[in-house]
Every structure is written in C-alpha cells, then in structure tokens.
C-alpha positions as CSV (number, residue, x, y, z in Angstrom):
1,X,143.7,-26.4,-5.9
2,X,140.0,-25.0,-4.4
3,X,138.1,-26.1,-7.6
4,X,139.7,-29.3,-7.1
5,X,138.1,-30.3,-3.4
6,X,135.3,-28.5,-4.6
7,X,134.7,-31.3,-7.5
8,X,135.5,-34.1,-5.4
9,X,132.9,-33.3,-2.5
10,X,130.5,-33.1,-5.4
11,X,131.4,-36.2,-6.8
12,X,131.4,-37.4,-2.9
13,X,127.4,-36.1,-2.8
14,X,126.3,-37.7,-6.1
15,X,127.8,-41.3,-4.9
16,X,125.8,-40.5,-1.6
17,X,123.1,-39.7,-3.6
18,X,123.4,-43.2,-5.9
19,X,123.9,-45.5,-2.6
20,X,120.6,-43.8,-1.2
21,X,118.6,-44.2,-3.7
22,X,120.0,-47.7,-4.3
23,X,119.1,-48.5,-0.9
24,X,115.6,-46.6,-1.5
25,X,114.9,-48.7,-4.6
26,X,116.2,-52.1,-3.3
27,X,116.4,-52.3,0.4
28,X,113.8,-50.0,2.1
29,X,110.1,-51.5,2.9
30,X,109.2,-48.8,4.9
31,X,107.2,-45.7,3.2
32,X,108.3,-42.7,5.8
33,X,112.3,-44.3,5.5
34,X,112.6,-44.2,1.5
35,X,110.7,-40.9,1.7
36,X,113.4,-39.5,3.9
37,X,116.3,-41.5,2.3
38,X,115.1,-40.3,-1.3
39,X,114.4,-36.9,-0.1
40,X,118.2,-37.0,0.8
41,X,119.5,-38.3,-2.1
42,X,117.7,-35.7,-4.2
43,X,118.9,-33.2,-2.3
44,X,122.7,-34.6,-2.5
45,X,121.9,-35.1,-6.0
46,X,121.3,-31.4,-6.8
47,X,123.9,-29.9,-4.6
48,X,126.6,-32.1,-6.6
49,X,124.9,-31.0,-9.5
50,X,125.0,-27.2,-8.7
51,X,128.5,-27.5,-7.9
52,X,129.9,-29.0,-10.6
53,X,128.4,-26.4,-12.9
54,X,129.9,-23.9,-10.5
55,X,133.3,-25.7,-11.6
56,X,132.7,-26.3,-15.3
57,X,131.4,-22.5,-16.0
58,X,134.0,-20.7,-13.4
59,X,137.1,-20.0,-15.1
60,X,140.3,-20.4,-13.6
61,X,143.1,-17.7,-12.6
62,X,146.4,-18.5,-13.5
C-alpha cells in the first residue's frame, strides 16, 4: 500500500513538472520567472523520476 502513494506523489511531481514547464514555454515573458519556474519543474521532474525507479527496482514483500 506504501509503494502505492509513493508512485502517485511521483506521478503528482512529474504533472507539476509538465504544467511548469508548459507555463515556462507558453505563458512566461519574464527571464528571472521561467528561470525559477523551469528550475522547479526540473527539479519536480527528477524527484518523480528517482522515485519511480525506487518503485520499479524495489521488490515487494508479500
């Protein structure tokens, strides 16, 4: 029941991670807010990464 939270708050940071950068890509004019924003989303985008290896590789105990 863990592992499953644990993959939907990664799924949660890479949709974080998409809508940043969407608004990063589309919305943002200014340079120090898309910095930031795209900063974040990167950041979102590799802790959702980490964490679903951590769920893919970690077997499970029945």
């Amino acid at each position: 029941m863990d592992k499953m939270w644990i993959s939907f708050g990664s799924m949660g940071c890479m949709l974080l991670a998409m809508i940043f950068m969407f608004f990063v890509k589309n919305k943002l004019k200014n340079k120090m807010l898309k910095f930031i924003f795209g900063l974040i989303a990167y950041i979102l985008l590799f802790i959702g990464f980490i964490t679903m290896i951590y769920i893919v590789f970690n077997p499970t105990k029945a």
